[in-house]
C-alpha positions as CSV (number, residue, x, y, z in Angstrom):
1,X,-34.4,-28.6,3.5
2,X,-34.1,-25.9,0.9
3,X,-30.1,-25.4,2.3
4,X,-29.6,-28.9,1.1
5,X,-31.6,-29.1,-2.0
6,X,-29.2,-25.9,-3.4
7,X,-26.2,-27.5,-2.7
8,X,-27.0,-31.1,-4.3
9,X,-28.1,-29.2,-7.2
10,X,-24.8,-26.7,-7.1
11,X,-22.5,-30.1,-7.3
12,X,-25.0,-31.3,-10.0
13,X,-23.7,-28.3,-11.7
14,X,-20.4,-28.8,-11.1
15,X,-20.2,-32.3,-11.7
16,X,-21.8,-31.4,-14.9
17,X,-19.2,-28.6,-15.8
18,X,-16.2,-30.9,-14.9
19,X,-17.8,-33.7,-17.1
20,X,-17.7,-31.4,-20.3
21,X,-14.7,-30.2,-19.6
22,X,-13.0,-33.0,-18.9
23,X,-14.6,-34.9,-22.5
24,X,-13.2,-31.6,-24.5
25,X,-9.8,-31.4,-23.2
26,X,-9.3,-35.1,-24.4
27,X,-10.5,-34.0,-27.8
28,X,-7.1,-32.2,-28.8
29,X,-6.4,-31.7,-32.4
30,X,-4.5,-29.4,-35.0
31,X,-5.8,-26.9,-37.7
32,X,-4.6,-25.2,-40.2
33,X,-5.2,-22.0,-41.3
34,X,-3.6,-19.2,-43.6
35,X,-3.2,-15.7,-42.5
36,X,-2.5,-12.8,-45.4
37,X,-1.2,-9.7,-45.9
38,X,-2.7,-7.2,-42.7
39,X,-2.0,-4.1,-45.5
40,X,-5.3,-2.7,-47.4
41,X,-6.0,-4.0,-50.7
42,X,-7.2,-2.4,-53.8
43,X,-10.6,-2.5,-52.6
44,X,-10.2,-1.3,-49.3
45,X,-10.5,-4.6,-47.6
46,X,-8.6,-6.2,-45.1
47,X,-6.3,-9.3,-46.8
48,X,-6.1,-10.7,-43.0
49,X,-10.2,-10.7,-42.5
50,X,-10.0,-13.7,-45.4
51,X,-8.3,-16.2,-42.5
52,X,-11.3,-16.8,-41.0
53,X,-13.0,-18.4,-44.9
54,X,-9.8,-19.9,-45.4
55,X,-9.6,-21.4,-42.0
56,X,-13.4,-22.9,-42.7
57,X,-12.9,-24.3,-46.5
58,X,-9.9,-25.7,-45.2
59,X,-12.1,-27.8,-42.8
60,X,-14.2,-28.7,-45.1
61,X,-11.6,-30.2,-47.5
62,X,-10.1,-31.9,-44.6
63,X,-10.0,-35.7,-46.6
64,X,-9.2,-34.1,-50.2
65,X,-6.0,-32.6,-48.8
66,X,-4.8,-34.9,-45.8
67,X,-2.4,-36.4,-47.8
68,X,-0.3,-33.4,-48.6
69,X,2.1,-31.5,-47.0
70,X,4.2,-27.9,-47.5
71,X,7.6,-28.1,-48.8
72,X,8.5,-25.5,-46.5
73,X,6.9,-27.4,-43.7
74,X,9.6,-29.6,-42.8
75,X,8.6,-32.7,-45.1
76,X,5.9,-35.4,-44.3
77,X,6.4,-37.9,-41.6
78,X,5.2,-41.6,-42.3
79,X,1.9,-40.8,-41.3
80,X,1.5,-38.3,-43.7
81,X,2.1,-41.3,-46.4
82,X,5.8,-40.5,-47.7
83,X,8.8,-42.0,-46.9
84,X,10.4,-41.3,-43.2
85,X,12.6,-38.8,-43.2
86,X,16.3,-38.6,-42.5
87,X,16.3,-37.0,-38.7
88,X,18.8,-34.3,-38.3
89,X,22.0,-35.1,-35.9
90,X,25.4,-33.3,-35.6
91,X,28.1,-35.6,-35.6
92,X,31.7,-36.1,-34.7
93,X,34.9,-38.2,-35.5
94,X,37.3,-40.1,-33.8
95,X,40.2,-38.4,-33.7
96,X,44.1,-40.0,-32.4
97,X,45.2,-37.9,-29.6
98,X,47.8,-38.5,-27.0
99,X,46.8,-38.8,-23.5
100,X,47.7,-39.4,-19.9
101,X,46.2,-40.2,-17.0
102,X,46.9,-38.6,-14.0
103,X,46.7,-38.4,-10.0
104,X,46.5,-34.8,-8.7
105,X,47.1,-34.1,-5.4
106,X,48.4,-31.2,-3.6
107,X,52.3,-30.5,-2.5
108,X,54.7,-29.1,-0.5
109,X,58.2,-27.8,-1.8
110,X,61.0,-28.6,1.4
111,X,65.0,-28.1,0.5
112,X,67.4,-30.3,-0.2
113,X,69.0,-29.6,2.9
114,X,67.8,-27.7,6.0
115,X,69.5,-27.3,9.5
116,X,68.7,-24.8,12.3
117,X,72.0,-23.8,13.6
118,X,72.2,-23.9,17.7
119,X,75.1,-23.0,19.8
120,X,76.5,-25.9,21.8
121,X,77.8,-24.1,24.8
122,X,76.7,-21.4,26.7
123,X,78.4,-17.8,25.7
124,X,78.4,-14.0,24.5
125,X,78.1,-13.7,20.9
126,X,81.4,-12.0,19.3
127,X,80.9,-12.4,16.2
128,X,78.1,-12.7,13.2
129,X,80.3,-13.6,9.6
130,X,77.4,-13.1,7.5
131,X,74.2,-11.2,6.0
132,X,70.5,-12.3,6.0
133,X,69.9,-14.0,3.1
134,X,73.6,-14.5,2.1
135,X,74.9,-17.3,0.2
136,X,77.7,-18.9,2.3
137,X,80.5,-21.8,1.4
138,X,81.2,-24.8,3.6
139,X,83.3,-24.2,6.6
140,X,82.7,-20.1,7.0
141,X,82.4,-19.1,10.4
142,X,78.8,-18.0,11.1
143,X,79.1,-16.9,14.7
144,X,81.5,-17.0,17.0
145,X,81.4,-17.1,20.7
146,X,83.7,-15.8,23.9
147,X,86.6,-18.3,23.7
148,X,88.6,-16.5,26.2
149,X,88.2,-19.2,29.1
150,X,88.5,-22.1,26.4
151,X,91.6,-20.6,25.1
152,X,93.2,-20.6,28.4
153,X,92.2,-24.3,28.9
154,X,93.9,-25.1,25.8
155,X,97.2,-23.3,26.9
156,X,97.6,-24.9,30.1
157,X,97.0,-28.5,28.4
158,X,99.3,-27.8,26.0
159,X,101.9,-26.7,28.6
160,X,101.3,-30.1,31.1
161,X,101.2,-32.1,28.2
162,X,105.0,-30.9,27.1
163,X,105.9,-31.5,30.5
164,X,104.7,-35.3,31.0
165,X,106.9,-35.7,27.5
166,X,109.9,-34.7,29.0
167,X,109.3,-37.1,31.9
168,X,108.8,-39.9,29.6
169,X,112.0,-39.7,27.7
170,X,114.0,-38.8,30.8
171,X,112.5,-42.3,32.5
172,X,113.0,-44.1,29.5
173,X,116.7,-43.0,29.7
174,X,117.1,-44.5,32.8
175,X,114.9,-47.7,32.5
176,X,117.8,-48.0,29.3
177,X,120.5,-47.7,32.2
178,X,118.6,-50.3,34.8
179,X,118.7,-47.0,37.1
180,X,114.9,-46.9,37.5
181,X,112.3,-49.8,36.8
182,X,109.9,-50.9,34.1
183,X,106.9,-49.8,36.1
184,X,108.4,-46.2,36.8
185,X,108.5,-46.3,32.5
186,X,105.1,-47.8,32.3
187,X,103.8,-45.1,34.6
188,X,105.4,-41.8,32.7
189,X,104.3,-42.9,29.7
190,X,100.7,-43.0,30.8
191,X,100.9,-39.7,32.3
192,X,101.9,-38.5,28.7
193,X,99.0,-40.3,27.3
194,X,96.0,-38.7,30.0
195,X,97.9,-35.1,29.2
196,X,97.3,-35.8,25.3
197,X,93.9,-36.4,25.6
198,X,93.0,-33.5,28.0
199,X,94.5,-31.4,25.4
200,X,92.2,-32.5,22.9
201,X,89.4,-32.2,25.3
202,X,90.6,-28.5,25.4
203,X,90.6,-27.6,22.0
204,X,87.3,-29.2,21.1
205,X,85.5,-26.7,24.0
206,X,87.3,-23.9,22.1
207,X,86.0,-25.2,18.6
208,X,82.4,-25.6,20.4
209,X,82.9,-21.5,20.5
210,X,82.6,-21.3,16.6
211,X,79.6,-22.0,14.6
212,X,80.2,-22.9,10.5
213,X,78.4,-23.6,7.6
214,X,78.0,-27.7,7.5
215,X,77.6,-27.3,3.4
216,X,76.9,-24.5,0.8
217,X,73.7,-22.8,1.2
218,X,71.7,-20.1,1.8
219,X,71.5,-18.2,5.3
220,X,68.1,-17.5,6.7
221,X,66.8,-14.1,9.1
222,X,69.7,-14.5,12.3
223,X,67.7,-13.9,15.3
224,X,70.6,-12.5,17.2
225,X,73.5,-10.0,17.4
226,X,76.9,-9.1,18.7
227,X,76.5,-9.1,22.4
228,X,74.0,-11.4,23.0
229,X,74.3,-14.3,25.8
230,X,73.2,-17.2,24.2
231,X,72.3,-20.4,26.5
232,X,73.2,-23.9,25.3
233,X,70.5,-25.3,22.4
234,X,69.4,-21.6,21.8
235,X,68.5,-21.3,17.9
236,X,70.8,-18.7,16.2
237,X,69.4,-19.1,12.4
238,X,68.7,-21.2,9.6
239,X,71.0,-22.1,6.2
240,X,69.6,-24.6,3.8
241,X,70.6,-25.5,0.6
242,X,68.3,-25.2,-2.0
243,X,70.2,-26.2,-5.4
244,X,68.0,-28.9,-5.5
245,X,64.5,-29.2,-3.9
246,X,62.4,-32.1,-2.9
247,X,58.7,-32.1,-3.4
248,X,56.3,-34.6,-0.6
249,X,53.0,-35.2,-2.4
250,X,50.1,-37.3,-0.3
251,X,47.6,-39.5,-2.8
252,X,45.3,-41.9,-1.6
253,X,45.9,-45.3,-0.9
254,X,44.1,-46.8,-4.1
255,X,47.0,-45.6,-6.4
256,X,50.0,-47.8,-3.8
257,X,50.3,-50.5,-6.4
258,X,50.8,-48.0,-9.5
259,X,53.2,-46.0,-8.1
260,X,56.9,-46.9,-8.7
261,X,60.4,-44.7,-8.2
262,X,61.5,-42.8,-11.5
263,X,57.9,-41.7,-12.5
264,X,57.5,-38.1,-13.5
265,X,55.5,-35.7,-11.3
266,X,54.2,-32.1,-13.4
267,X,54.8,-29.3,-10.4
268,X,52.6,-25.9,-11.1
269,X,52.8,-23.0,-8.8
270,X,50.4,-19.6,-8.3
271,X,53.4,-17.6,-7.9
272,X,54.5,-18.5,-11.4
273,X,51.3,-18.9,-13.4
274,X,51.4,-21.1,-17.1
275,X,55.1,-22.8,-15.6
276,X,55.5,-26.1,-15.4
277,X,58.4,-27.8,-13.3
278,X,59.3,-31.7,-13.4
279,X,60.3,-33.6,-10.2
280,X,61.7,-37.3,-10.6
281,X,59.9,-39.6,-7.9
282,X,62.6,-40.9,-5.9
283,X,60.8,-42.6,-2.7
284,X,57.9,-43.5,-1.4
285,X,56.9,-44.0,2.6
286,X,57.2,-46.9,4.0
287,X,54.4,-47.0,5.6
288,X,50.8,-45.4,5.0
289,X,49.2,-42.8,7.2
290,X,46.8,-44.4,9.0
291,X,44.7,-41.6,10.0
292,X,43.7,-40.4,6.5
293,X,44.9,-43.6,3.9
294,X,47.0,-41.7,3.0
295,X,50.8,-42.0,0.6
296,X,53.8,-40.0,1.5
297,X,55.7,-39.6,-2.0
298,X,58.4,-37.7,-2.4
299,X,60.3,-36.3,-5.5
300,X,63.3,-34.3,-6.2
301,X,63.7,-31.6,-8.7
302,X,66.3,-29.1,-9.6
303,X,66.5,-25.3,-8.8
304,X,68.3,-23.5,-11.1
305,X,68.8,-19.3,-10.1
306,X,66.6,-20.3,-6.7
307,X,63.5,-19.6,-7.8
308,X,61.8,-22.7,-5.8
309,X,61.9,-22.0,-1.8
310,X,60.8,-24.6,0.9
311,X,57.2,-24.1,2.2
312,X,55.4,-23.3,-1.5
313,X,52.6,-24.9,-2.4
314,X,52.8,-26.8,-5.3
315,X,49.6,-28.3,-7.6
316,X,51.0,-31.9,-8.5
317,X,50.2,-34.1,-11.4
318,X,51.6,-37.9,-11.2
319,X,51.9,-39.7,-14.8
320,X,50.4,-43.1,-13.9
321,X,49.8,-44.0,-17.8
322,X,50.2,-42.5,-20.8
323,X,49.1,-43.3,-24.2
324,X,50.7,-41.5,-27.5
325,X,47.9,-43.1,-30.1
326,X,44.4,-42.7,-27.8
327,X,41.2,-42.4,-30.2
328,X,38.6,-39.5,-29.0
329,X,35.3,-38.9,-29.4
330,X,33.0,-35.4,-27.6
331,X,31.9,-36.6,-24.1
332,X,28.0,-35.6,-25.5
333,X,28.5,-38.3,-27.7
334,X,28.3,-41.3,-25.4
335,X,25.0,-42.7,-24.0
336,X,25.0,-44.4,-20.2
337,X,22.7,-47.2,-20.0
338,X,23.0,-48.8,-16.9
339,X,26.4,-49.8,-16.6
340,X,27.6,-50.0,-20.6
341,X,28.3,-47.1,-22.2
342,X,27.0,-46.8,-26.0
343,X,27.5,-44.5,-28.7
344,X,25.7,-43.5,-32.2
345,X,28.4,-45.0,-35.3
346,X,26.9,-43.3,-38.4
347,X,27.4,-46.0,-40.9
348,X,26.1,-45.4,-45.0
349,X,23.6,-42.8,-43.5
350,X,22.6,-44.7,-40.5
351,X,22.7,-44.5,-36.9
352,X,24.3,-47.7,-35.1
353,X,23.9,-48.0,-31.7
354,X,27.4,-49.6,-30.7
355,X,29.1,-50.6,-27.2
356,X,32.2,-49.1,-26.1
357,X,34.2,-48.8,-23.4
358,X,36.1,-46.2,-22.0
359,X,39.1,-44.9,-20.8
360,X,40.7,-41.3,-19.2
361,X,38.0,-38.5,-19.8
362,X,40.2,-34.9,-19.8
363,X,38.9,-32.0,-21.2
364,X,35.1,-32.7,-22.3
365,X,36.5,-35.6,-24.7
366,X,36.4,-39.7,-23.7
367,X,39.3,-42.0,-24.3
368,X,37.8,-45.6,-26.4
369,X,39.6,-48.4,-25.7
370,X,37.4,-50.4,-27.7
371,X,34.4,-50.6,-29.8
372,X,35.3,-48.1,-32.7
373,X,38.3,-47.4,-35.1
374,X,40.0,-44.1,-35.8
375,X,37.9,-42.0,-38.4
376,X,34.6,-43.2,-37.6
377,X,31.7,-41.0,-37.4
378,X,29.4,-40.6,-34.1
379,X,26.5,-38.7,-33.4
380,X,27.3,-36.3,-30.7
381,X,23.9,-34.2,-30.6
382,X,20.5,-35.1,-31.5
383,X,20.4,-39.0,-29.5
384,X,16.4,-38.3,-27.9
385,X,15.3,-38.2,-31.9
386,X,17.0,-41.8,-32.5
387,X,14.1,-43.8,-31.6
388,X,15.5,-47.3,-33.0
389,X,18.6,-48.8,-33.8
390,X,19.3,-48.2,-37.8
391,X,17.2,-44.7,-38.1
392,X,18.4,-42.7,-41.2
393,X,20.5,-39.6,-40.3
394,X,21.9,-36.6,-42.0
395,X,24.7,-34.6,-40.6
396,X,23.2,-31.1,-39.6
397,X,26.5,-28.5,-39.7
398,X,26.6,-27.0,-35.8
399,X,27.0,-23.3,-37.1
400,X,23.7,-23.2,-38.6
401,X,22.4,-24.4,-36.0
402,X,20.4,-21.2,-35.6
403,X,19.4,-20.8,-38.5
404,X,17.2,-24.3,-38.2
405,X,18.8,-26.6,-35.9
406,X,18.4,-30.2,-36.7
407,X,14.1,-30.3,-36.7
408,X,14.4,-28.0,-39.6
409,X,13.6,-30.1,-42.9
410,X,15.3,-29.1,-46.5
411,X,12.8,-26.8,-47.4
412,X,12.2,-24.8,-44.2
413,X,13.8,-21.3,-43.8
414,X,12.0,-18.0,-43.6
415,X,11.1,-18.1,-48.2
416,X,9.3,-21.4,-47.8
417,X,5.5,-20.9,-48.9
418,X,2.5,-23.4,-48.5
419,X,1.2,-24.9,-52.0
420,X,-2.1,-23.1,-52.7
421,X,-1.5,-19.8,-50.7
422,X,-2.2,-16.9,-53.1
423,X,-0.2,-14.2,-53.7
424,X,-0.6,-10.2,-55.7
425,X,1.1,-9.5,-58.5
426,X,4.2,-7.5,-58.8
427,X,5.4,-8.3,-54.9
428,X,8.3,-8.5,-53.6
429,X,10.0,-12.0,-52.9
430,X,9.1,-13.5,-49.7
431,X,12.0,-13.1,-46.8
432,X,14.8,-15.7,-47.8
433,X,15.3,-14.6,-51.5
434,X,13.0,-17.0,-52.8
435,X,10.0,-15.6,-55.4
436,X,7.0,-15.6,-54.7
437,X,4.8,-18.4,-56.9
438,X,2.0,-18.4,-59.2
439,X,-1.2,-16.9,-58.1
440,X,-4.4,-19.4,-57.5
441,X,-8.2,-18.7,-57.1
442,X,-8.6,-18.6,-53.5
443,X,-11.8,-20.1,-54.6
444,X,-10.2,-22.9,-56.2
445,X,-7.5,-23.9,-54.0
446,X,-7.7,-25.5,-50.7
447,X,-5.4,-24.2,-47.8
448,X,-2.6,-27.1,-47.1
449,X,-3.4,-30.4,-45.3
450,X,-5.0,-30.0,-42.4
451,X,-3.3,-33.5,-40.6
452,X,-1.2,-32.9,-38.1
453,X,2.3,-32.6,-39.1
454,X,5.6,-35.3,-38.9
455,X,8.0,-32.4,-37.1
456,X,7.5,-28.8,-36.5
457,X,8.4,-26.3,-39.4
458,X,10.4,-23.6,-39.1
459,X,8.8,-20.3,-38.0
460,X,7.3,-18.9,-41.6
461,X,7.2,-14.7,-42.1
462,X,4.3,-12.9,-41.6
463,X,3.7,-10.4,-44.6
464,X,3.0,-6.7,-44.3
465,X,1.2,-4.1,-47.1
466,X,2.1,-6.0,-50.6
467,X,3.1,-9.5,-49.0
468,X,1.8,-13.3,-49.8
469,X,-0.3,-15.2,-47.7
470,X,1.5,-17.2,-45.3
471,X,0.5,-20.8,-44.1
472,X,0.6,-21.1,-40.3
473,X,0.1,-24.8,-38.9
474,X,-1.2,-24.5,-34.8
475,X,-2.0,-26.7,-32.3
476,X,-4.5,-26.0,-30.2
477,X,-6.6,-27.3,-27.1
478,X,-10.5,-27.0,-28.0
479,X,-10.8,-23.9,-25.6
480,X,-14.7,-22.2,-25.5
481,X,-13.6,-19.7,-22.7
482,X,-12.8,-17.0,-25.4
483,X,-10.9,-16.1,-28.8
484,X,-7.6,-17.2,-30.0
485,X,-5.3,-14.6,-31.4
486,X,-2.1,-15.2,-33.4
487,X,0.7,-13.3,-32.8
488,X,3.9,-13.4,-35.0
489,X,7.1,-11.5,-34.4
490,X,9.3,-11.6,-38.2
491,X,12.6,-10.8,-37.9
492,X,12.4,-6.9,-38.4
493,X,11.1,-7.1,-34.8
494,X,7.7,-5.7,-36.0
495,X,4.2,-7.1,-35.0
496,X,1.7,-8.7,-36.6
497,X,-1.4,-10.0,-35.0
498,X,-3.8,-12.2,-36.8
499,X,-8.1,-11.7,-36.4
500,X,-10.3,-13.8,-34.1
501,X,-10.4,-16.9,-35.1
């Protein structure tokens, strides 16, 4: 009984706990509060112990100074009671390029003209009548084979062949005379006519025993020397002719009905890096590969000094369109919103929210086809602050940027100094440049409005030994666990570190 008793009063307890917690967690807010110099003063007294006082009156005079805001703080929002303002944007133009679009795809470089020489006839090799990697001319003989036997066969036909033409003429003589008849003519003068062509027959063996160049090219690595006994078909090398080279390039189907004979195709090899060759389409396949959807192009470029060989890879660009007078904008600068595309026109100070379409993107920038007109002005950071159509912008310069970025307001930076915030005579200037102003009672003068601000300000330096007062706006959770400490880090990379609070 007691067991059960001490655990309905433990979740009593923490029922209790998570009730209070939960009711001071909603009951966020901001304060304001001013921290001073952390040096010793005249008296001996630490400047920084006065936060905590300051921090108090300025609770106190919450409603008297609601209304008011630093200059340095980064200007009042419309809550505050003055006018909205401008939010800070960076911003680009439209600017008139030219631009093409393109297909890339990957190629293959193949000769002009490529044949794998191959003997004919079976035979020893006699003869090689050139160098790896020779040029050679039409007509020189490459190899040669034994011609002995063909020779011979030549000889004899020749010798038959003179014989069957004697014949002839001595019959025709006689069919003149009526000594012999028509048919005996008829007969001797197709014996002349079989002995002809077995002559031929004869002499094209022997040619079959001589390999030559079919046109002017460039002979590859033989595979074989004097002395070898070649079989008919063997391969014996490789010439091609490589004057001119021809480019195959595979794009998907899509692009079939923009592709057309004459277009240029940009050729870039790794072998010769920041070169660009141009091919000339000349054909495309007939059909398309079915297995990957696939277009067989091919192109033809020339090769002056050989520096193109068959088998290199080649990165290809096709020129599908190309447009001399394309406006430009950043590709940060357009918004997607569903399927439109919108971009920020600024127009007298103000942020349109305008349709476009668009075109070829290359190179972080956006082609606009429509919707804006060269020289116009578009936001191209800073969209997420443009809560409405017609907001008032000012163009924030991207290289200072660091310095306060487009949150900061005019009179941020690291001089700016809260309205009230005392100060000791004969200081130096705050960091920034700008003087310090006059002293106040700290009696007299209420810390700055304690409301929560429109934007964040700018980080405000902390002063050392000698240094104004500082006014430090925080936002904080309500948290009873322990003390909050303030820590600052000025841009001398020391540390200062406010009281308890």
């Amino acid at each position: 009984m007691k067991k059960l008793i001490y655990l309905l009063v433990a979740a009593l307890g923490l029922g209790g706990l998570g009730w209070y917690g939960y009711t001071k967690q909603r009951a966020t807010g901001s304060f304001g509060f001013e921290l001073g110099s952390l040096g010793k003063s005249a008296d001996g007294t630490t400047k920084g112990d006065g936060a905590k006082g300051d921090a108090a009156k300025g609770e106190s005079a919450k409603g008297d100074g609601a209304g008011k805001a630093a200059p340095g703080g980064g200007g009042a929002g419309p809550g505050a009671g003055g006018p909205p303002r401008p939010v800070g944007v960076e911003a680009a133009k439209v600017t008139v390029e030219s631009i093409a679009e393109e297909a890339v795809a990957a190629g293959s470089l193949r000769a002009n003209e490529t044949v794998t020489l191959r003997s004919e006839v079976a035979g020893r090799i006699t003869q090689v009548g050139f160098t790896d990697g020779a040029r050679v001319s039409r007509g020189t003989t490459l190899f040669a084979l034994d011609a002995s036997l063909s020779a011979a066969e030549v000889e004899q036909a020749r010798a038959e062949l003179a014989l069957a033409k004697a014949n002839f003429e001595r019959t025709a003589e006689l069919a003149r005379r009526n000594f012999v008849s028509e048919s005996a003519k008829d007969t001797a003068a197709a014996n002349q006519k079989v002995l002809e062509a077995k002559l031929k027959l004869a002499e094209a063996r022997l040619a079959r025993s001589e390999i030559r160049a079919p046109f002017n090219g460039v002979m590859g690595l033989r595979n074989i020397s004097p002395g070898d006994f070649v079989k008919d078909g063997a391969d014996l090398g490789l010439i091609e002719d490589i004057s001119r080279m021809k480019v195959d390039v595979r794009l998907p189907e899509r692009y079939f009905g923009r592709i057309k004979p004459g277009q240029p195709i940009l050729l870039s090899f790794d072998s010769m890096p920041g070169k660009t060759f141009t091919a000339t389409l000349k054909a495309v396949d007939a059909q398309v590969d079915a297995n990957g959807r696939s277009l067989l192009l091919r192109g033809e470029l020339a090769n002056p000094g050989g520096a193109l060989r068959t088998g290199m890879f080649a990165r290809a660009r096709v020129l599908l369109r190309e447009n001399p007078q394309a406006m430009l904008i950043p590709e940060e600068a357009i918004t997607p919103v569903g399927a439109d595309v919108f971009v920020y026109r600024i127009d007298g100070g103000k942020a349109m929210r305008t349709k476009i379409q668009t075109g070829i993107r290359r190179d972080g920038k956006v082609e606009v086809i429509s919707g804006l007109q060269a020289g116009d002005q578009v936001v191209s950071a800073g969209q997420l602050r443009l809560q409405r159509d017609g907001m008032d912008v000012r163009v924030i310069d991207p290289s200072r940027r660091g310095q306060g970025g487009p949150g900061a307001g005019p009179g941020a930076g690291a001089g700016a100094q809260a309205p009230g915030a005392t100060a000791s005579s004969g200081q130096a200037p705050a960091a920034g440049g700008a003087p310090p102003p006059a002293a106040a009672p700290a009696t007299s003068a209420a810390p700055a409005a304690l409301a929560p601000p429109a934007a964040p300000a700018a980080p405000a330096a902390v002063g050392y030994s000698g240094s104004p007062r500082v006014r430090l706006d925080v936002h904080c959770m309500p948290v009873r666990f322990g003390t909050l400490r303030v820590v600052c880090r000025p841009s001398s990379g020391r540390r200062a570190t406010s009281p308890h609070i």
